[in-house]
C-alpha positions as CSV (number, residue, x, y, z in Angstrom):
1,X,38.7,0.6,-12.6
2,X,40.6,1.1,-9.2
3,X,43.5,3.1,-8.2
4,X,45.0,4.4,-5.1
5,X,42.2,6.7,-3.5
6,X,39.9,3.5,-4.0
7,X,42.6,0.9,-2.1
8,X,42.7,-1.2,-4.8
9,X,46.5,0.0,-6.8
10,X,46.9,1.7,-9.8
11,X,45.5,-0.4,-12.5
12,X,47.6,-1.6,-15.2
13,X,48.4,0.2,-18.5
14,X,46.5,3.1,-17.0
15,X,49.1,6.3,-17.8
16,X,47.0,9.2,-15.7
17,X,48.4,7.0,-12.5
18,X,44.8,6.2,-12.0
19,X,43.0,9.4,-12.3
20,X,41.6,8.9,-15.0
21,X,37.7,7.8,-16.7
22,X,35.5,6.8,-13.2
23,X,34.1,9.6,-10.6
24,X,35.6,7.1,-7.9
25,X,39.3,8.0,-9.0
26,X,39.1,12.0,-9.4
27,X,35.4,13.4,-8.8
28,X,34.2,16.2,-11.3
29,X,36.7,14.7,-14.5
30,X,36.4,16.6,-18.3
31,X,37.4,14.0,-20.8
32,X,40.0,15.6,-23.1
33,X,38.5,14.5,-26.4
34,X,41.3,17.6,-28.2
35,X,44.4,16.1,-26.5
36,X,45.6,14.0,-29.4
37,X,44.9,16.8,-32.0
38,X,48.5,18.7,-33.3
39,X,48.1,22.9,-32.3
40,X,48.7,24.5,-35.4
41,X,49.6,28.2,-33.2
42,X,51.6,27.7,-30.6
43,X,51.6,31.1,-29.6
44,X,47.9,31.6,-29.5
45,X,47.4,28.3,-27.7
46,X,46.2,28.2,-24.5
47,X,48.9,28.9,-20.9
48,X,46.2,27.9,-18.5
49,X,45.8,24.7,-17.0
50,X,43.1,23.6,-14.4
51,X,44.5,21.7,-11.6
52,X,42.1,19.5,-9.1
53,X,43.1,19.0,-5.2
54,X,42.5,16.2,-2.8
55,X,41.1,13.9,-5.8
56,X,38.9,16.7,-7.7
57,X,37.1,18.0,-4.3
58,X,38.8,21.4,-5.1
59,X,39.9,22.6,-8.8
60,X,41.5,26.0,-9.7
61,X,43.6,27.2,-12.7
62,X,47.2,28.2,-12.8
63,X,49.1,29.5,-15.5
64,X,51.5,27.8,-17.0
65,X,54.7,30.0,-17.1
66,X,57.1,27.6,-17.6
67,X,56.0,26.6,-20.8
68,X,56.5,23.0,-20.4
69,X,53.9,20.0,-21.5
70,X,51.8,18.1,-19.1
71,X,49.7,15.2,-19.3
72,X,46.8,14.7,-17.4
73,X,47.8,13.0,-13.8
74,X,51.1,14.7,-13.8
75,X,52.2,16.1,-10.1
76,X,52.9,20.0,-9.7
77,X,54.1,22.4,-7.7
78,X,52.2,25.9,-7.4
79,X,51.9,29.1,-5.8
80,X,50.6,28.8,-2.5
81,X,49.8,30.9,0.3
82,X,53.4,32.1,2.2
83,X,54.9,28.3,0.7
84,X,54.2,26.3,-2.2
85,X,51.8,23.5,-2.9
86,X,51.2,20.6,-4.9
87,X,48.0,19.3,-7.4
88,X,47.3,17.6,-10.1
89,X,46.8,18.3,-13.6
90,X,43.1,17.5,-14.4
91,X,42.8,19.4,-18.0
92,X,45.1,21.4,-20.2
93,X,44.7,22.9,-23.4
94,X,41.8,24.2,-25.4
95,X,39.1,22.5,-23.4
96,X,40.8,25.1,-20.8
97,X,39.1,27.9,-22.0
98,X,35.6,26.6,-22.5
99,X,35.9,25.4,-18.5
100,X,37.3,29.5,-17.9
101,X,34.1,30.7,-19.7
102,X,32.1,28.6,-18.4
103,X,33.0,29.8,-14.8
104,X,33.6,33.3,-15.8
105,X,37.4,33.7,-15.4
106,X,39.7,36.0,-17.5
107,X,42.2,34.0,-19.2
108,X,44.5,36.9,-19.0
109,X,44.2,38.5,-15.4
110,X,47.1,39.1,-13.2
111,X,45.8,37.7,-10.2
112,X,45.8,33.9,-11.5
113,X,48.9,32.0,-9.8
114,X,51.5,30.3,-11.6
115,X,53.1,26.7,-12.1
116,X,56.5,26.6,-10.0
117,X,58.2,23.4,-12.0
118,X,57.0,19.7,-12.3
119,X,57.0,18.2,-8.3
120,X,60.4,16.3,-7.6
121,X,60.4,13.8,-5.3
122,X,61.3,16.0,-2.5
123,X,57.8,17.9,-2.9
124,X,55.5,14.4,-3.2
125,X,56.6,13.0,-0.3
126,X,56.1,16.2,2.0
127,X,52.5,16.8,0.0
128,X,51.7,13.1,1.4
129,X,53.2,13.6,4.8
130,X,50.8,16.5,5.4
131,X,48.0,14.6,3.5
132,X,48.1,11.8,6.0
133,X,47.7,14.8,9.2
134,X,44.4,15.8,7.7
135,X,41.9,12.6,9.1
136,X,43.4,13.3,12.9
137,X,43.4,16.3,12.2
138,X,39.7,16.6,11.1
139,X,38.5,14.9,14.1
140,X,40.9,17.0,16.4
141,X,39.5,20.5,15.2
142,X,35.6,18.9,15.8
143,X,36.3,18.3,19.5
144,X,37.3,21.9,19.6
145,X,34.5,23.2,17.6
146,X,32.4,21.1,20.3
147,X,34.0,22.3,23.1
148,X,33.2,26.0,22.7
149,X,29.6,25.1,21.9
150,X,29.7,26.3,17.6
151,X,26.8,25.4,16.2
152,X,28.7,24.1,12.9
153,X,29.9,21.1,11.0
154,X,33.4,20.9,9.7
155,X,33.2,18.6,6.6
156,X,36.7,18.6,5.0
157,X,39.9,19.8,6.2
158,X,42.9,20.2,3.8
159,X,46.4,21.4,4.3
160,X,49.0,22.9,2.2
161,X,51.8,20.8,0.5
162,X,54.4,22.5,2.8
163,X,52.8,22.3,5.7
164,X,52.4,26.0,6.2
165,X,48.6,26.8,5.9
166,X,45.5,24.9,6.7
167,X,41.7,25.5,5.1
168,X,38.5,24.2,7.4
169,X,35.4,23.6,5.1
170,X,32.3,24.0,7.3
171,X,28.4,24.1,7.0
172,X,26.6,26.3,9.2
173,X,22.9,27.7,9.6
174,X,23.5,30.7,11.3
175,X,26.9,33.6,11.6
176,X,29.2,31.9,13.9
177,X,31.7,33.6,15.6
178,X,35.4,32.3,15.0
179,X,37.9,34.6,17.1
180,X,38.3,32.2,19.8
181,X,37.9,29.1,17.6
182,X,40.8,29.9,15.0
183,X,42.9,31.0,18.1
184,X,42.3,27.3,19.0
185,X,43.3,25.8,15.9
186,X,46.5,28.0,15.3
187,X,47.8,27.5,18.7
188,X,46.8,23.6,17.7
189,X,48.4,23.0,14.6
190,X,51.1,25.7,14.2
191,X,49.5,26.3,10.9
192,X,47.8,29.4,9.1
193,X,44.0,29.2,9.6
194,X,41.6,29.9,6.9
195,X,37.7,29.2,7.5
196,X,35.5,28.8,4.4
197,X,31.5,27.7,4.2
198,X,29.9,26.0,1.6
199,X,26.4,24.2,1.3
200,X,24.8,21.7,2.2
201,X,24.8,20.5,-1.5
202,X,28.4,21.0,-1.9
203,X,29.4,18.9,1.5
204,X,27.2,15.8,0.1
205,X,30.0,16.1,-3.2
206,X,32.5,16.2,-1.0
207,X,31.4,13.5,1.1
208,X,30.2,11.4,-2.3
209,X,28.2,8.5,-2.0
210,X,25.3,6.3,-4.1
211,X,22.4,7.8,-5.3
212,X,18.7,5.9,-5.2
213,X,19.6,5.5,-9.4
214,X,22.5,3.0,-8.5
215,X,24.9,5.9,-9.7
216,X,28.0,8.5,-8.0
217,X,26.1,11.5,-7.2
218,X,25.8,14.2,-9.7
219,X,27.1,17.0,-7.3
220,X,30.4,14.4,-7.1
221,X,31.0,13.6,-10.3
222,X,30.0,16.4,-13.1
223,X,27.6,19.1,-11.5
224,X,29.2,22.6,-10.1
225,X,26.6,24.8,-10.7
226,X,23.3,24.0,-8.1
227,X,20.0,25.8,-8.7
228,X,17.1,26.2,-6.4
229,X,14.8,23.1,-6.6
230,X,11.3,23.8,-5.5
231,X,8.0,20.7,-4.8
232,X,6.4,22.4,-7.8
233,X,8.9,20.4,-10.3
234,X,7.9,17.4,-8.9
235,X,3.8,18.5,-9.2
236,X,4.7,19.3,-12.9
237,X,5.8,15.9,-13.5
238,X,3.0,14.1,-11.7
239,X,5.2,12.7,-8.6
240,X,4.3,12.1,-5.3
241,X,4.7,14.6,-2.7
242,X,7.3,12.0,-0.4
243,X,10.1,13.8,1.3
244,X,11.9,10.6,2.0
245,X,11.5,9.7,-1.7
246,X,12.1,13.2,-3.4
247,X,15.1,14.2,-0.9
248,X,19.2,13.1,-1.6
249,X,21.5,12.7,0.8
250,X,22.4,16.0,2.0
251,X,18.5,16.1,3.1
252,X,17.3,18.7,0.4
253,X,15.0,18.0,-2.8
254,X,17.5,15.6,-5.6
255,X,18.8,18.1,-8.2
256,X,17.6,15.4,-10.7
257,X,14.5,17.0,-10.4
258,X,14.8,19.4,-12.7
259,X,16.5,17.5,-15.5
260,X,13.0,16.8,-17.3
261,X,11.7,20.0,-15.6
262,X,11.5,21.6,-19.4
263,X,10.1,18.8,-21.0
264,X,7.4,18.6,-19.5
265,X,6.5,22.2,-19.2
266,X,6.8,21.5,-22.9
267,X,4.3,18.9,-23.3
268,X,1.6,20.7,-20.7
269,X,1.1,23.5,-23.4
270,X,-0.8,21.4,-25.3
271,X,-3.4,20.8,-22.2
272,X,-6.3,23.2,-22.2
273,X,-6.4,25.6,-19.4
274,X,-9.0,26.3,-16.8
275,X,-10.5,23.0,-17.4
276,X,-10.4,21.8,-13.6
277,X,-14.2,21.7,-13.7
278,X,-16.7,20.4,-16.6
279,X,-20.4,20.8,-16.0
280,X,-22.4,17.6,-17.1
281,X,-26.0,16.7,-16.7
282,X,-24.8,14.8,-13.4
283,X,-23.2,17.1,-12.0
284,X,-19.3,18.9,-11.7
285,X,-16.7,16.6,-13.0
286,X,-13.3,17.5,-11.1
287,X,-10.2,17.0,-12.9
288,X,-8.0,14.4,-10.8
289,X,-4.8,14.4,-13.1
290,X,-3.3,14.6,-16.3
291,X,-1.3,11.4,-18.1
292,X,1.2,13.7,-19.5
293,X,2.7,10.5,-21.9
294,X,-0.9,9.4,-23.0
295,X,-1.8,12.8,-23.5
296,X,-5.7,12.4,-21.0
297,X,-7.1,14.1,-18.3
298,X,-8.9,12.0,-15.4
299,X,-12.1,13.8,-14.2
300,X,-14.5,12.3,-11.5
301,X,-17.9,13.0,-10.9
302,X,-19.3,14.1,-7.9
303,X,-21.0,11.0,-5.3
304,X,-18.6,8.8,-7.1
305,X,-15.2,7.4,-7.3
306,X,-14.6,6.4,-10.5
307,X,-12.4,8.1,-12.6
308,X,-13.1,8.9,-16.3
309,X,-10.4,9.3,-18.4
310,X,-10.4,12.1,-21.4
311,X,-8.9,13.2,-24.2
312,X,-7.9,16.5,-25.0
313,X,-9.8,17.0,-28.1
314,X,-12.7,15.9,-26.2
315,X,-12.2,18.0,-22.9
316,X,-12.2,21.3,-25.6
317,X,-15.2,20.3,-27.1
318,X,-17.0,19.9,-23.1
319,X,-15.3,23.1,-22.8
320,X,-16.9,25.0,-25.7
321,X,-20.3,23.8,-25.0
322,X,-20.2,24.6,-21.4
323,X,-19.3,28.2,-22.6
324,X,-22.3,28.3,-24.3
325,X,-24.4,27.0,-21.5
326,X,-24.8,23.6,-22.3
327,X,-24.4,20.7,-20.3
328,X,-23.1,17.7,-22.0
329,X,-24.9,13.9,-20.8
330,X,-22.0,11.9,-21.0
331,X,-18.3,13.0,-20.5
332,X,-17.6,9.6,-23.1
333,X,-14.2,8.1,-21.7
334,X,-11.5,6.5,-23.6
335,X,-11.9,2.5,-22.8
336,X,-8.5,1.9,-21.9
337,X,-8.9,-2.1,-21.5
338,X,-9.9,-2.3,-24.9
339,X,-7.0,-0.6,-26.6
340,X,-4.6,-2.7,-25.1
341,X,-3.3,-5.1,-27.3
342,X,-3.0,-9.3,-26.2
343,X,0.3,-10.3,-26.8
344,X,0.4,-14.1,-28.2
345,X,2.0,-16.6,-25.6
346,X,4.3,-19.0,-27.5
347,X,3.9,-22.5,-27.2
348,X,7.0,-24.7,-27.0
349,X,8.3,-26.5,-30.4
350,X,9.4,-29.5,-30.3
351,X,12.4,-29.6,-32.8
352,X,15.0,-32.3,-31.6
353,X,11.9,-35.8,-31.5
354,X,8.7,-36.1,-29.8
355,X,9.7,-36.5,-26.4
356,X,7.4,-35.4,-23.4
357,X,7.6,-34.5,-19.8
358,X,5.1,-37.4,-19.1
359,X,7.3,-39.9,-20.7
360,X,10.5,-39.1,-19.0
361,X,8.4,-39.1,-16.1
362,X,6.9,-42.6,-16.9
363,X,10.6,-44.0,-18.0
364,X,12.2,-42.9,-14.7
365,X,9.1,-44.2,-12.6
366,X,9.5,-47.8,-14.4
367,X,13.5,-47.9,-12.9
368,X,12.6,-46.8,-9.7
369,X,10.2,-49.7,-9.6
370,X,12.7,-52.4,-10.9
371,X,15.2,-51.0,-8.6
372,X,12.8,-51.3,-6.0
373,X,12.1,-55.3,-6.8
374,X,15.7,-56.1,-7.2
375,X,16.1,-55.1,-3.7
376,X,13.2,-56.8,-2.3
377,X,14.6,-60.3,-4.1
378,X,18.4,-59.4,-3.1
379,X,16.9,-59.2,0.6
380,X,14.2,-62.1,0.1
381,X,16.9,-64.0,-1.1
382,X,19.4,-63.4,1.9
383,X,16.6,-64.3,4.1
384,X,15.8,-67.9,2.8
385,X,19.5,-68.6,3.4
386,X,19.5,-68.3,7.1
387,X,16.0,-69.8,7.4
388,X,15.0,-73.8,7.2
389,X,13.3,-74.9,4.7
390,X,9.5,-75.1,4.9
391,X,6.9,-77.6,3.9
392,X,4.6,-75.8,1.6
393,X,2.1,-79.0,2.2
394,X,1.0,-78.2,5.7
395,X,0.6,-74.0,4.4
396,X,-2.0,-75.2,2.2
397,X,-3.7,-77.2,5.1
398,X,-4.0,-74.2,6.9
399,X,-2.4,-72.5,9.6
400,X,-3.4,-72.5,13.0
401,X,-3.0,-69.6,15.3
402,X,-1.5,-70.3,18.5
403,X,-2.9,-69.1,21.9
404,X,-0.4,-65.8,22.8
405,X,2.4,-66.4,25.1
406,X,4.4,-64.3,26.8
407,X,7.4,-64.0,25.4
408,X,9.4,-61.1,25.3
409,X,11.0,-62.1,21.4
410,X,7.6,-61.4,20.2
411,X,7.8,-57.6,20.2
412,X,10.2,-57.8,18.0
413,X,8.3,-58.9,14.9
414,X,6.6,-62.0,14.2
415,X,8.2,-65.2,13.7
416,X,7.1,-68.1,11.8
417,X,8.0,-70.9,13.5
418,X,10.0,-74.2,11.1
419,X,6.7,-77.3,10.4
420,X,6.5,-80.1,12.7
421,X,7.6,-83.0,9.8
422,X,11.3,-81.0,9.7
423,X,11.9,-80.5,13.3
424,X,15.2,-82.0,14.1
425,X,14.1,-85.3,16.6
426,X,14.5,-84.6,19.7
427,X,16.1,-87.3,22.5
428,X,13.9,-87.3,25.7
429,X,14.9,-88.2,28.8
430,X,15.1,-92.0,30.2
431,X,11.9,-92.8,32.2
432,X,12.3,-93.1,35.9
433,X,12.2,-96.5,37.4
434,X,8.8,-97.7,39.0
435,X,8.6,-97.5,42.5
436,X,8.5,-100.5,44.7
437,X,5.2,-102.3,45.4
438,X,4.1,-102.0,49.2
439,X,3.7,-104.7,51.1
């Protein structure tokens, strides 16, 4: 589904104006599933409504003091910072309230700033004049930030509907020192400065992107709240220790990691514990790893590589004798070959007449030949035209073969040359007169 952030238009029939249903149009959306559903209160229903900036990168709530109804998509003008400024309605109504509690906001404090009116046409086109300053003026405040040596990145820079006030999102390992740099970028843009830092997981949803799933990111589309991911979720779940693998595109571990964290910490309970080592009459069996979905545990004796797979029961009864000082002989693997079931290949049915490859085969070899020997007789034919005819008498005498000559037609190909009896006769020349008898 395109719309205007994507280049492609506002599709058709779409009433949000294209913000609607795909992360691609608005990032972080909440489907309003209560929209259509009549409010039986007005009073006691809900005067906030959450308003998303620069296509969802930004969302805060406003109250709605006016009073007045809008749909999702709709254009508005707010209380800004010495001006106005203009966003769009991403969520109104009950589902307001659940997003407030959720982010622990007071649906009644003072400080939250209210809805102005519905934007005229006068407010849109100034909010996209100073939308259209923000790429040059993005890589503008960079070359600054370069020249006085800041060891920073700005990500995102986005400026107020009125022009008045502009906000410079930033990542940064250390303090950095801004007096001269917001000196800079006020002399710069004529504009009110305000620095803020986020992380490094918040930049890549700003940024957005593909994930290695084939999906939007999660930090771009639906997560807000990132917690601490650590290699020991990924040990839990049996993964390999890969950095390039395990890591997303803002270069720390994939948040995904943690999805099926509690699962599996789930299903480990039922693994004994301190079972790393089981004594056996050959020795110390090592545990390798634990198949968490077939429910063993790989052990490998010592001098050897193979790997024996266990059940659990069976591990607890190694376990209990071993506690009793006994060493068992054999550790008595599940044969994992054996369990597997052949799946039947199915033959082809003939339903339609018995007709075979080798047939068609044989049918389309047997036209090829005739179309083959009608060729040779149209050219064999053509042939005898221009040629004399022979005397099949003197063939069957036999044919002589003629001492070579050297004659340069004979590279060509060989010639046979027309029988003596049908030679056209040939007129010599007139015998020259005797010579005159001597005297």
């Amino acid at each position: 589904m395109g719309c205007g952030s994507c280049g492609t238009g506002t599709p058709n029939g779409c009433k949000s104006h294209g913000s609607c249903s795909t992360g691609s149009c608005n990032r972080l959306n909440v489907h309003d599933w209560l929209m259509n559903l009549p409010v039986s209160d007005v009073e006691s229903s809900c005067k906030i409504i959450e308003v998303s900036f620069n296509h969802g990168s930004r969302k805060d709530f406003y109250r709605n003091a006016t009073l007045q109804y809008f749909e999702k998509g709709d254009y508005v003008t707010l209380e800004g910072v010495s001006g106005f400024d203009v966003g769009e309605v991403s969520l109104s109504g009950e589902l307001v309230r659940i997003q407030m509690k959720k982010k622990g906001v007071d649906e009644f404090n003072p400080e939250i700033k209210k809805i102005i009116r519905r934007s005229t046409e006068k407010d849109v086109e100034m909010f996209h004049q100073n939308k259209a300053r923000e790429k040059n003026g993005l890589m503008k405040s960079r070359e600054i930030a370069r020249e006085l040596n800041l060891q920073m990145k700005l990500t995102e820079l986005e400026i107020q509907a009125d022009g008045k006030k502009a906000t410079f999102f930033y990542t940064a390992d250390d303090r950095v020192d801004f007096r001269e740099l917001i000196k800079r970028y006020a002399s710069e843009f004529r504009v009110k400065v305000e620095m803020r830092q986020i992380g490094i997981r918040q930049e890549a949803g700003k940024v957005g992107g593909i994930g290695s799933c084939g999906r939007e990111l999660c930090c771009s589309t639906w997560l807000t709240d990132f917690k601490s991911v650590t290699t020991t979720a990924a040990r839990y779940q049996n993964l390999s220790i890969n950095q390039t693998k395990l890591s997303g595109q803002c270069g720390r571990l994939k948040c995904c990691l943690n999805y099926e964290l509690d699962t599996y910490l789930d299903a480990l309970q039922q693994f004994p514990d301190n079972a790393d080592m089981l004594e056996t009459s050959k020795g110390t069996a090592s545990l390798v790893k634990k198949d968490i979905f077939k429910n063993l545990m790989w052990y490998v004796l010592p001098e050897s590589n193979k790997q024996y797979p266990l059940t659990i029961v069976r591990v607890k009864e190694i376990r209990r004798l071993n506690a009793r000082g006994e060493k068992v002989d054999e550790l008595q693997p599940v044969d994992l070959i054996s369990n597997k079931t052949t799946e039947m290949e199915h033959s082809f049915v003939d339903v339609v007449g018995q007709i075979s490859l080798k047939t068609l085969d044989k049918e389309a070899r047997r036209k090829r030949d005739q179309q083959q020997q009608d060729q040779q007789r149209r050219s064999g034919g053509n042939d005898n035209n221009q040629r004399p005819p022979q005397n099949n008498s003197n063939q069957q005498r036999g044919q002589q073969q003629r001492p070579p000559q050297n004659n340069p037609n004979q590279q060509r190909g060989p010639q046979q040359r027309p029988p003596f009896n049908n030679r056209p006769p040939q007129q010599r020349p007139p015998a020259p007169p005797p010579p005159p008898a001597k005297k």
